[in-house]
PDB file of N, CA, C and O in Angstrom:
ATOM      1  N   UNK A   1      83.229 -38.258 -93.272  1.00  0.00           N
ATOM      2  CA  UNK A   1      84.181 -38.990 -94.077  1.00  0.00           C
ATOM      3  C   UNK A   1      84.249 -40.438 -93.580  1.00  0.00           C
ATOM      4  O   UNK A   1      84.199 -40.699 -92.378  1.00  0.00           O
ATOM      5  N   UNK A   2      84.344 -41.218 -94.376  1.00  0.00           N
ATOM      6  CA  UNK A   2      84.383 -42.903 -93.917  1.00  0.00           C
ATOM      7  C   UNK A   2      85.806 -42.926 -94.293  1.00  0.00           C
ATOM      8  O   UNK A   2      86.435 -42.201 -95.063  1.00  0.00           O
ATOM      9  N   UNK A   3      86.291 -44.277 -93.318  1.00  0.00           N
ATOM     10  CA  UNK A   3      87.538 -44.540 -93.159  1.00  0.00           C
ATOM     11  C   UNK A   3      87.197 -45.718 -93.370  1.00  0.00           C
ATOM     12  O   UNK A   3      86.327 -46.231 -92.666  1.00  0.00           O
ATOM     13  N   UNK A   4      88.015 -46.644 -94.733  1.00  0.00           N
ATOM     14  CA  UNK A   4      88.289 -48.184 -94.877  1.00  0.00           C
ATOM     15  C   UNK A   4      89.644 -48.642 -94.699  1.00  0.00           C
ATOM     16  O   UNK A   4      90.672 -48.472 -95.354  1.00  0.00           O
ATOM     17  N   UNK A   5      89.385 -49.244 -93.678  1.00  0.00           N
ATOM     18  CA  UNK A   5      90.969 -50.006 -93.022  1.00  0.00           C
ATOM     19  C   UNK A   5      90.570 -51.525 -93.585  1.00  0.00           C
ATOM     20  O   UNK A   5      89.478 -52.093 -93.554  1.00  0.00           O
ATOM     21  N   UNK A   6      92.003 -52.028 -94.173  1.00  0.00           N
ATOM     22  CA  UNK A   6      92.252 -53.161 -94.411  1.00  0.00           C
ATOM     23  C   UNK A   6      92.667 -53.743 -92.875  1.00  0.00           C
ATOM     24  O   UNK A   6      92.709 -52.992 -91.901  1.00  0.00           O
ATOM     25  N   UNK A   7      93.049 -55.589 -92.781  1.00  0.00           N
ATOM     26  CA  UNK A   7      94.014 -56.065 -91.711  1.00  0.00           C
ATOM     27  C   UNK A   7      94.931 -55.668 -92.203  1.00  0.00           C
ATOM     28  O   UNK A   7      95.628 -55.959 -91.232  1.00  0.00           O
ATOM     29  N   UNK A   8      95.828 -55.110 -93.069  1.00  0.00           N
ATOM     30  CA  UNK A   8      97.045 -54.490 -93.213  1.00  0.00           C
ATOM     31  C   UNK A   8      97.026 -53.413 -92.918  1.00  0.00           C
ATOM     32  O   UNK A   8      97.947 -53.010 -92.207  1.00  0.00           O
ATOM     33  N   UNK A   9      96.048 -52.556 -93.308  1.00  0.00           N
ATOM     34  CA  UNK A   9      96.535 -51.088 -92.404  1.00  0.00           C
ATOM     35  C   UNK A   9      96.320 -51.522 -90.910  1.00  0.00           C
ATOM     36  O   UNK A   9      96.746 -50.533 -90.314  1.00  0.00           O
ATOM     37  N   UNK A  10      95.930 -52.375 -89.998  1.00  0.00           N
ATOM     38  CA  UNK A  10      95.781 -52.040 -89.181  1.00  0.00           C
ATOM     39  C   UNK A  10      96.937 -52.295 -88.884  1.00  0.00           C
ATOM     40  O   UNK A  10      97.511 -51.453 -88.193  1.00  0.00           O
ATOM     41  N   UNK A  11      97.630 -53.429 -89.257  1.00  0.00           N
ATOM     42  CA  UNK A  11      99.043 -54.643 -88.990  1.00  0.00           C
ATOM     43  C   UNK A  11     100.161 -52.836 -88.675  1.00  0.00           C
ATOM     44  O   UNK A  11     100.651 -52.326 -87.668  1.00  0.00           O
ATOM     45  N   UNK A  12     100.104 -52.367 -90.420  1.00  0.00           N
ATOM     46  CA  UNK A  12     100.739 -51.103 -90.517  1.00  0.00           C
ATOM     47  C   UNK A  12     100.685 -50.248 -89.623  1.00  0.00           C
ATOM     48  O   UNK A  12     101.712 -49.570 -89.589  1.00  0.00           O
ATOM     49  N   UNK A  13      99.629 -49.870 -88.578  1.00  0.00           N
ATOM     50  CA  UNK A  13      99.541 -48.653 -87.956  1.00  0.00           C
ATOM     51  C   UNK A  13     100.266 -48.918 -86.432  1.00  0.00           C
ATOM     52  O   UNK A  13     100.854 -48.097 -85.728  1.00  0.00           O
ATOM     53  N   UNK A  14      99.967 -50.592 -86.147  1.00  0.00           N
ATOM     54  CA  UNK A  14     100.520 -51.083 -84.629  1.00  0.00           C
ATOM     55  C   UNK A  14     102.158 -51.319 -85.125  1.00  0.00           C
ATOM     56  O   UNK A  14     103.042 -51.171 -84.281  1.00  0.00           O
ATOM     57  N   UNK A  15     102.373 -51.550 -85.994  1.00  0.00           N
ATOM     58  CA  UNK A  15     104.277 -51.888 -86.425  1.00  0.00           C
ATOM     59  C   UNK A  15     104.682 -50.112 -86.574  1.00  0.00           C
ATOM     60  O   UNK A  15     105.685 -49.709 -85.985  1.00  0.00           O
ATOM     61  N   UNK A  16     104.170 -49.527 -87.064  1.00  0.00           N
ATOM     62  CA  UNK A  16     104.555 -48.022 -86.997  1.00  0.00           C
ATOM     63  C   UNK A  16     104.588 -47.599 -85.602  1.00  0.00           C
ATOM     64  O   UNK A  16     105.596 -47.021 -85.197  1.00  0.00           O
ATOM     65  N   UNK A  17     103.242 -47.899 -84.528  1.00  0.00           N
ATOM     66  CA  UNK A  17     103.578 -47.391 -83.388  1.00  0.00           C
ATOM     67  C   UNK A  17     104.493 -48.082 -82.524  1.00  0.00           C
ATOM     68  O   UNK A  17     104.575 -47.689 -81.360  1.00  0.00           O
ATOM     69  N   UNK A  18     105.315 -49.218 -82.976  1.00  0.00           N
ATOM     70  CA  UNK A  18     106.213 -49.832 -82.099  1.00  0.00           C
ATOM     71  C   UNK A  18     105.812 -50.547 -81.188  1.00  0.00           C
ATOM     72  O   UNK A  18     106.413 -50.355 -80.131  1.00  0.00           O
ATOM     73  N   UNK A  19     104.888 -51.444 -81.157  1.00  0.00           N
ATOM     74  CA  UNK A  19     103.874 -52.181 -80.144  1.00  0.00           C
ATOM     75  C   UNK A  19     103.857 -53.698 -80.758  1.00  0.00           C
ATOM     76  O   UNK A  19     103.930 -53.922 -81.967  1.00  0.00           O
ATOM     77  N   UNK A  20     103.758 -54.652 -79.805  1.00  0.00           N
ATOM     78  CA  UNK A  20     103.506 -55.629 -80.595  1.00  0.00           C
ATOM     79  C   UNK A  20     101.709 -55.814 -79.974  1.00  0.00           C
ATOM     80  O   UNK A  20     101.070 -54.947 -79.379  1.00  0.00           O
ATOM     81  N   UNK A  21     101.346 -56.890 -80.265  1.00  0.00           N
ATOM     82  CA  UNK A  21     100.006 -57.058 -80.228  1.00  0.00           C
ATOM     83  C   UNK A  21      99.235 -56.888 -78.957  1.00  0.00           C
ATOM     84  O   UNK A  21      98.163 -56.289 -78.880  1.00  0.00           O
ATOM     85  N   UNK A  22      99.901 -57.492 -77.915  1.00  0.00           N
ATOM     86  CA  UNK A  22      99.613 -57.161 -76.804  1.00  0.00           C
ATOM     87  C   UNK A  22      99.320 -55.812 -76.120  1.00  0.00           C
ATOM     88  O   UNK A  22      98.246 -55.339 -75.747  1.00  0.00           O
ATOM     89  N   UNK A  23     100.837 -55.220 -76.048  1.00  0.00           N
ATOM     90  CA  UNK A  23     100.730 -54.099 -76.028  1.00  0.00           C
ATOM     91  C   UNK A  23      99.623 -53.037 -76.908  1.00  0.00           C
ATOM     92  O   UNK A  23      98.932 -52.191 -76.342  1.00  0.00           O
ATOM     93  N   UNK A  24      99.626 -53.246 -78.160  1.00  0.00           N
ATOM     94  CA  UNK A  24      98.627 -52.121 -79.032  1.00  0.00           C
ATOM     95  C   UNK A  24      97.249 -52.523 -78.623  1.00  0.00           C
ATOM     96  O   UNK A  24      96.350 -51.682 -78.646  1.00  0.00           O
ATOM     97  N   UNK A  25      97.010 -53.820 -78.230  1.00  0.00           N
ATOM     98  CA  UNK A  25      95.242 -53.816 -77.930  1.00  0.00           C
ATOM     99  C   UNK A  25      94.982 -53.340 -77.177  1.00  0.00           C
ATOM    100  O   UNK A  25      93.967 -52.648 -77.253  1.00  0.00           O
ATOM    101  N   UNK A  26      96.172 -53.438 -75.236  1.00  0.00           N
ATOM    102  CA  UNK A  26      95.653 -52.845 -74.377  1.00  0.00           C
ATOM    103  C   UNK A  26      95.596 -51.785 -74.461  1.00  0.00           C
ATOM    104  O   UNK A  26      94.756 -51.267 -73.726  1.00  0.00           O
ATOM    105  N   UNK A  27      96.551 -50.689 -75.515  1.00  0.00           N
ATOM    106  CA  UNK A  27      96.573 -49.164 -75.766  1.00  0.00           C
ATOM    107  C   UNK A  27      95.078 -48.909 -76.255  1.00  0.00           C
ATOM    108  O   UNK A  27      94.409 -47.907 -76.000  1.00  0.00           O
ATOM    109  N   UNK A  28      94.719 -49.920 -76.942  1.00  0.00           N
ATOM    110  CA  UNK A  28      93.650 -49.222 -77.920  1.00  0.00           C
ATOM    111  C   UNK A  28      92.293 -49.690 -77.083  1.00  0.00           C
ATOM    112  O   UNK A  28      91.427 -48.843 -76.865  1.00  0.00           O
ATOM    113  N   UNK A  29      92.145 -50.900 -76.671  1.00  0.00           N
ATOM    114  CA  UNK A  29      91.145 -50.793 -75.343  1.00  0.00           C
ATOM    115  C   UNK A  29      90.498 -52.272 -75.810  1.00  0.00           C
ATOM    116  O   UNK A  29      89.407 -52.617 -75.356  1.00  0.00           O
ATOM    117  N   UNK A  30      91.247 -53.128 -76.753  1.00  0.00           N
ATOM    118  CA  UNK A  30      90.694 -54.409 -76.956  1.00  0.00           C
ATOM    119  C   UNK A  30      91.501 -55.435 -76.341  1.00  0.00           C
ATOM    120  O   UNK A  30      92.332 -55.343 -75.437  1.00  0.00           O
ATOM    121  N   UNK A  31      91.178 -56.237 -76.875  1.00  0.00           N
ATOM    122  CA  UNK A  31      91.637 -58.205 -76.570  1.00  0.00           C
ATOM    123  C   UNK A  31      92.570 -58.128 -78.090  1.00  0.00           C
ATOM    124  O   UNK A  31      92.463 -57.720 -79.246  1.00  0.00           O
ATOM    125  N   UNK A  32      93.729 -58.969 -76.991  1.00  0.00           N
ATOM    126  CA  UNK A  32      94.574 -59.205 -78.370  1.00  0.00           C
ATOM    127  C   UNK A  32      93.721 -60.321 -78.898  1.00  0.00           C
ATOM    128  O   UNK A  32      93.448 -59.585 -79.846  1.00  0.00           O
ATOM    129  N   UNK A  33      93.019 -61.459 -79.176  1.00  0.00           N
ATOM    130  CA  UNK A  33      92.708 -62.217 -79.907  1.00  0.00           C
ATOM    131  C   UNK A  33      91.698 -61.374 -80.663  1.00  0.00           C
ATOM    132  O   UNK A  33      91.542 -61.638 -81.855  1.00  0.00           O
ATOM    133  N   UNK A  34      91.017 -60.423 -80.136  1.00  0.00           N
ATOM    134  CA  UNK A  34      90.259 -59.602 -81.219  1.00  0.00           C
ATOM    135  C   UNK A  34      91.036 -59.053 -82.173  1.00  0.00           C
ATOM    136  O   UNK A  34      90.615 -59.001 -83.329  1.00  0.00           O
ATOM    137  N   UNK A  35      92.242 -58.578 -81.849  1.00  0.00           N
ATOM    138  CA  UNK A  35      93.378 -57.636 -82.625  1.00  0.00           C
ATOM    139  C   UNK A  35      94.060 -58.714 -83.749  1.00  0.00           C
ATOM    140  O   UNK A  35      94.301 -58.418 -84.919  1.00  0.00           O
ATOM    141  N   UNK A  36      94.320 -60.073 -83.100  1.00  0.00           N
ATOM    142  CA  UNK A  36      94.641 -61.034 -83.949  1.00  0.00           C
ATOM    143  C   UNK A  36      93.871 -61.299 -85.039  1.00  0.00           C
ATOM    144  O   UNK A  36      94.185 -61.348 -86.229  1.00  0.00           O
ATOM    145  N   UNK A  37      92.523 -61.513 -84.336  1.00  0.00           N
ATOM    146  CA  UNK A  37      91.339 -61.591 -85.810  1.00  0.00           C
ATOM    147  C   UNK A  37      91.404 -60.753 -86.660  1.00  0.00           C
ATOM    148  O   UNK A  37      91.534 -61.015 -87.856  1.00  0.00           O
ATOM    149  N   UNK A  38      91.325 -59.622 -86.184  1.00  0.00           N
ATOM    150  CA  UNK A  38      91.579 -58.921 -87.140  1.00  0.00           C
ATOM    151  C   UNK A  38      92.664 -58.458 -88.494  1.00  0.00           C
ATOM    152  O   UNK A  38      92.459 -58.269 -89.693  1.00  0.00           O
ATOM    153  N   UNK A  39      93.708 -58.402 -87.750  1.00  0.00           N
ATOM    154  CA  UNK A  39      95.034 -58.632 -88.427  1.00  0.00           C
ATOM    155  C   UNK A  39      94.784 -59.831 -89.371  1.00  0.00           C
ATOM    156  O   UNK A  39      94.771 -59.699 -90.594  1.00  0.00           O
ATOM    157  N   UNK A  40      94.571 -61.107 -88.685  1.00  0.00           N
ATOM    158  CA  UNK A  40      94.600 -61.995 -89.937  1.00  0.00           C
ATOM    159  C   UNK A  40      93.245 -61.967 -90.835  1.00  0.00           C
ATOM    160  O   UNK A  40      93.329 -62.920 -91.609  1.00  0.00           O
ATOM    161  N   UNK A  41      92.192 -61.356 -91.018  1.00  0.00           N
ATOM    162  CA  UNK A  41      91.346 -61.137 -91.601  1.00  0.00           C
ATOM    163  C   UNK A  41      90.271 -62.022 -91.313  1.00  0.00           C
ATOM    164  O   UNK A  41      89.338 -62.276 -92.076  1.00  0.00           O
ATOM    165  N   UNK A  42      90.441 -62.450 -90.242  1.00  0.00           N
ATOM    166  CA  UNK A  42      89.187 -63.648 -89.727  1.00  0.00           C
ATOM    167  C   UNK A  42      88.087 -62.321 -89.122  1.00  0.00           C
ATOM    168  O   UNK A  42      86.893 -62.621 -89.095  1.00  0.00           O
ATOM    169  N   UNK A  43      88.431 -61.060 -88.703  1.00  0.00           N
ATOM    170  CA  UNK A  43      87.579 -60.026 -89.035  1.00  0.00           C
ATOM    171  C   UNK A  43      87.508 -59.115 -90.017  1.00  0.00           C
ATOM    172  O   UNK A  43      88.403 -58.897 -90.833  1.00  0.00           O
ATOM    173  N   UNK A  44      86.346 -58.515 -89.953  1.00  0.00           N
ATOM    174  CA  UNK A  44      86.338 -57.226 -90.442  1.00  0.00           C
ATOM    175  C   UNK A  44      86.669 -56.160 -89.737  1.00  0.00           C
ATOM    176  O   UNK A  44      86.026 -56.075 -88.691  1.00  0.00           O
ATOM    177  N   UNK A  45      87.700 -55.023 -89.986  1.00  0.00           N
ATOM    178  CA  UNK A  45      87.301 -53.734 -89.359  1.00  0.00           C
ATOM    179  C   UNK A  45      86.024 -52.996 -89.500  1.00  0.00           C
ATOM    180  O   UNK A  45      85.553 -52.704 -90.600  1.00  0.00           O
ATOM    181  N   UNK A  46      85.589 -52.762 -88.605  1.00  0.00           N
ATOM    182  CA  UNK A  46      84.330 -52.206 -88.299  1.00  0.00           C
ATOM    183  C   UNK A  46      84.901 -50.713 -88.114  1.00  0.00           C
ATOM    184  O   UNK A  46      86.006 -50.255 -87.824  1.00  0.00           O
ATOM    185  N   UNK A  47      83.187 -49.969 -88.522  1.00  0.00           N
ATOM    186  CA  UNK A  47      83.838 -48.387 -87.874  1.00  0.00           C
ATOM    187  C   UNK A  47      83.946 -48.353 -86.362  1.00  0.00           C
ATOM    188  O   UNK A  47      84.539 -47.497 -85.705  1.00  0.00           O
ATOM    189  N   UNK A  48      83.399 -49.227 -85.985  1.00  0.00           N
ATOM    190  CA  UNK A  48      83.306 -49.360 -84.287  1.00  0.00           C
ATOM    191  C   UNK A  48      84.460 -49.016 -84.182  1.00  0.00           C
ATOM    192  O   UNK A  48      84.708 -47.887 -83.759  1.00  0.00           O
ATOM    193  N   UNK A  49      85.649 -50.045 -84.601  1.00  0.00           N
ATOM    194  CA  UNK A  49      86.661 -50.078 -84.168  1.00  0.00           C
ATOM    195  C   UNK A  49      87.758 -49.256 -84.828  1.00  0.00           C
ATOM    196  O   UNK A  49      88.863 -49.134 -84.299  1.00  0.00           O
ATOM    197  N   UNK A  50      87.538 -48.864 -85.637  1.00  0.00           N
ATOM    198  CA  UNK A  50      88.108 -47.676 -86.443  1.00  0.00           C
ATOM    199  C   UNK A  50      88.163 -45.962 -85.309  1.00  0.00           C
ATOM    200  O   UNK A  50      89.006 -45.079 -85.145  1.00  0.00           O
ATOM    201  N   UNK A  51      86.951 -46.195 -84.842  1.00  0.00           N
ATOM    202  CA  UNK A  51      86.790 -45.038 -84.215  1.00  0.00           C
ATOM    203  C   UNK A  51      87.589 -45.019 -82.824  1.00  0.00           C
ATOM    204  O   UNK A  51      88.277 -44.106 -82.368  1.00  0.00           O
ATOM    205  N   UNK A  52      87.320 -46.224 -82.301  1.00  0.00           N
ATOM    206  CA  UNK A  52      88.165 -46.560 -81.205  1.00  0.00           C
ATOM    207  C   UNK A  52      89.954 -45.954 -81.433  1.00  0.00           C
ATOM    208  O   UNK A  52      90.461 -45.136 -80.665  1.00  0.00           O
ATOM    209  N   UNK A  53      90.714 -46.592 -82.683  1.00  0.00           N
ATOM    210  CA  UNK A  53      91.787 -47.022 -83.007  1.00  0.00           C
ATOM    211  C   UNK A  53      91.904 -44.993 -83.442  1.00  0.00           C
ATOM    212  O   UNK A  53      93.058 -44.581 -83.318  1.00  0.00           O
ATOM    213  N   UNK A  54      91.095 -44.140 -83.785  1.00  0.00           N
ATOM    214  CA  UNK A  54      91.762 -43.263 -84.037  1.00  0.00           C
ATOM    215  C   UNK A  54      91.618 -41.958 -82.915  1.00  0.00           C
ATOM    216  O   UNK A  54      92.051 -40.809 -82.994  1.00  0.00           O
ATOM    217  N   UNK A  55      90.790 -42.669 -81.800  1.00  0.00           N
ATOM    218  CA  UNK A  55      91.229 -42.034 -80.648  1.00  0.00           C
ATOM    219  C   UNK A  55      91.869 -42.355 -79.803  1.00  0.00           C
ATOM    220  O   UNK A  55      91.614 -41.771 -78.750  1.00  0.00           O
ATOM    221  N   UNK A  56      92.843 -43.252 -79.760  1.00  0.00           N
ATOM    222  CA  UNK A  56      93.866 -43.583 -79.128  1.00  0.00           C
ATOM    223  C   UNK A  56      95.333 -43.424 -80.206  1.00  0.00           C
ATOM    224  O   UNK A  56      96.504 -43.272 -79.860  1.00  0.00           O
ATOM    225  N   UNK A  57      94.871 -43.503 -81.311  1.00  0.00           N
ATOM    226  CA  UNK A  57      96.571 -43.640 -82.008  1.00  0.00           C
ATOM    227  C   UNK A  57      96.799 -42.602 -82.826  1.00  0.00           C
ATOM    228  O   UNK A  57      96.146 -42.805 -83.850  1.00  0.00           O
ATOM    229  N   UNK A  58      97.432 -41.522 -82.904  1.00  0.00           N
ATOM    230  CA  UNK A  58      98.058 -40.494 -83.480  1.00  0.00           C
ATOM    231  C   UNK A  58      98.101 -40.402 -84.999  1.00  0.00           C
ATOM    232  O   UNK A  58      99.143 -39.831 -85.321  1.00  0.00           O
ATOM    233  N   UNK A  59      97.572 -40.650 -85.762  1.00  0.00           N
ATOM    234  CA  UNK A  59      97.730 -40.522 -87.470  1.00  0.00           C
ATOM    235  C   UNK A  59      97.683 -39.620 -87.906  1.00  0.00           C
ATOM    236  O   UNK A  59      97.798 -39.502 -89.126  1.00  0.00           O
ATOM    237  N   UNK A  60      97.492 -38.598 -87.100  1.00  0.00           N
ATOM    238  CA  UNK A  60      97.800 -37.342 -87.850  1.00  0.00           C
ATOM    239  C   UNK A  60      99.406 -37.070 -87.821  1.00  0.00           C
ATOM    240  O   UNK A  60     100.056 -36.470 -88.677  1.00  0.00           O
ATOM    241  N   UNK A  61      99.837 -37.610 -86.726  1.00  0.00           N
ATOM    242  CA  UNK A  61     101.618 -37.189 -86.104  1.00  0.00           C
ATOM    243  C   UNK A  61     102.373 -37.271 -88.042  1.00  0.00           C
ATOM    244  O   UNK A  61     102.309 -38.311 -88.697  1.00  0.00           O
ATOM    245  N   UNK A  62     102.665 -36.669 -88.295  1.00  0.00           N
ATOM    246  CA  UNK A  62     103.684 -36.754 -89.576  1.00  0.00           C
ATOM    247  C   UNK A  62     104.755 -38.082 -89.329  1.00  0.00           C
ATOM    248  O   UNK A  62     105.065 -38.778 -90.296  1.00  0.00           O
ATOM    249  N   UNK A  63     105.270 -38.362 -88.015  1.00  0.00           N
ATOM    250  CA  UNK A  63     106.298 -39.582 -88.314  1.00  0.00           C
ATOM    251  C   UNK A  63     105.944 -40.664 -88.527  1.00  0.00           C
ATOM    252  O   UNK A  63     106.377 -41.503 -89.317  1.00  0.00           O
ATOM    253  N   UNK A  64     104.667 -40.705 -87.420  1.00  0.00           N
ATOM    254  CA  UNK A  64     103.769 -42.367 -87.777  1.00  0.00           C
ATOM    255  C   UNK A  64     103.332 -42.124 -88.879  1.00  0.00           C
ATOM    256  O   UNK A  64     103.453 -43.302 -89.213  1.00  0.00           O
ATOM    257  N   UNK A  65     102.706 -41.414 -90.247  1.00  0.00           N
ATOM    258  CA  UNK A  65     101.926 -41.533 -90.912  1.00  0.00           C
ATOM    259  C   UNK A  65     103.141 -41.897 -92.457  1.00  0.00           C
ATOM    260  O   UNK A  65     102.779 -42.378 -93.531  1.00  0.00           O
ATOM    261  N   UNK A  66     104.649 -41.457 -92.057  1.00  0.00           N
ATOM    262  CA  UNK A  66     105.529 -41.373 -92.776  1.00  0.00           C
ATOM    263  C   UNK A  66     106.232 -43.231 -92.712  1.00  0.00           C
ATOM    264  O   UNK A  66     106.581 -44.055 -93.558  1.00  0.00           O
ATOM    265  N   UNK A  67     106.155 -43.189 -91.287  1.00  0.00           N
ATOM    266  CA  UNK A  67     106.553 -44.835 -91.225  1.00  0.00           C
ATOM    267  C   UNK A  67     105.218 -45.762 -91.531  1.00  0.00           C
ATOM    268  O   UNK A  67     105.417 -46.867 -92.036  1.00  0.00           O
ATOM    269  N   UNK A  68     104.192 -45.448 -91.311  1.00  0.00           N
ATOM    270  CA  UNK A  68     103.040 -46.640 -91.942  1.00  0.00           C
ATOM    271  C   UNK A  68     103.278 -46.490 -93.668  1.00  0.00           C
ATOM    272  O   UNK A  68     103.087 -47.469 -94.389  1.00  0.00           O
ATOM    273  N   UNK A  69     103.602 -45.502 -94.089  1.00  0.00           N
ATOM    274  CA  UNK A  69     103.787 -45.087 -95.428  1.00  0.00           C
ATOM    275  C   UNK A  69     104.675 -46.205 -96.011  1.00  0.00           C
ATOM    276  O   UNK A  69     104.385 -46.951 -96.946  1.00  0.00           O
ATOM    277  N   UNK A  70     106.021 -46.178 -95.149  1.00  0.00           N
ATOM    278  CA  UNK A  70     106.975 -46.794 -95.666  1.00  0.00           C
ATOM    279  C   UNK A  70     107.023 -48.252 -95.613  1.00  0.00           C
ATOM    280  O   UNK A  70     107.641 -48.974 -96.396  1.00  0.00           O
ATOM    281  N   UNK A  71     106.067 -48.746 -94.271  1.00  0.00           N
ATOM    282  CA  UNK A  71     105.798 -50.027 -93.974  1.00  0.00           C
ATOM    283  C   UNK A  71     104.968 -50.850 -95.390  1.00  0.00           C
ATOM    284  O   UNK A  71     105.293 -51.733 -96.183  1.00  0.00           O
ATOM    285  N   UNK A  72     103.791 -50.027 -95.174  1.00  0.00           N
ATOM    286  CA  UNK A  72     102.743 -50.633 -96.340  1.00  0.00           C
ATOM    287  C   UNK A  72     103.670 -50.704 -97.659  1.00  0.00           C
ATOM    288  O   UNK A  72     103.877 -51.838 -98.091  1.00  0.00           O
ATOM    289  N   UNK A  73     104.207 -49.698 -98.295  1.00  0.00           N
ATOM    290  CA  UNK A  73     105.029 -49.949 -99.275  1.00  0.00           C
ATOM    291  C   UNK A  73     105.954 -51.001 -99.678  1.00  0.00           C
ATOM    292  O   UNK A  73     106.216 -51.332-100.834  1.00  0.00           O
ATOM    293  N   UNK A  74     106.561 -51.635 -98.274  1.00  0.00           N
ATOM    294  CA  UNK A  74     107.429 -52.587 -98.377  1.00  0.00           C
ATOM    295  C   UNK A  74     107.016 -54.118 -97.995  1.00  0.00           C
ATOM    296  O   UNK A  74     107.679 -55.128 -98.230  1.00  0.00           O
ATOM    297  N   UNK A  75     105.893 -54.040 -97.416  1.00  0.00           N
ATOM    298  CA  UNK A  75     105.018 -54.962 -97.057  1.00  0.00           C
ATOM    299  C   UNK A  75     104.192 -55.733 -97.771  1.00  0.00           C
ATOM    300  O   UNK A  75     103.757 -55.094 -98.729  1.00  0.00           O
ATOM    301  N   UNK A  76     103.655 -57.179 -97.709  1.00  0.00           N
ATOM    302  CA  UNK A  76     103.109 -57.637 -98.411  1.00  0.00           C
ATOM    303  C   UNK A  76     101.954 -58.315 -97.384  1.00  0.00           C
ATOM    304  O   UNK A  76     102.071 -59.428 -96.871  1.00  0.00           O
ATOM    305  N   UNK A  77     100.541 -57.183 -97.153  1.00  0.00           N
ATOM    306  CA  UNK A  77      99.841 -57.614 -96.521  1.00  0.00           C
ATOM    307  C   UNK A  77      98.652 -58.117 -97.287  1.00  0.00           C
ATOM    308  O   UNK A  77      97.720 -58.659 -96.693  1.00  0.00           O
TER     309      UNK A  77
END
């Protein structure tokens, strides 16, 4: 199965886990200016980093997947 992440889902998945940038890169094993690029769309998500981001961050958990739900909805990424 392929996974396409926007910079908004990613924005969505680190504001759901309660992290600000700093914090979520070192969780996830990057550089916040990589995390920044990304977020602002000066990257692409790669599956590289897709794969990275879903072995460190919980999306299956029902609460995070309920609060990225509610984020993206109200959000204008």
């Amino acid at each position: 199965m392929v996974v396409n992440l926007t910079s908004g889902d990613v924005i969505a998945i680190r504001l759901a886990s309660e992290m600000n940038q700093k914090q979520f890169a070192e969780h996830v094993g990057i550089s916040q200016s990589f995390l920044s690029d990304l977020e602002n769309g000066r990257r692409k998500v790669s599956p590289y980093f897709v794969g990275k981001l879903t072995r460190k961050v919980d999306t299956g958990d029902p609460d995070l997947q309920e609060r990225i739900r509610r984020l993206s909805a109200v959000a204008d990424f």
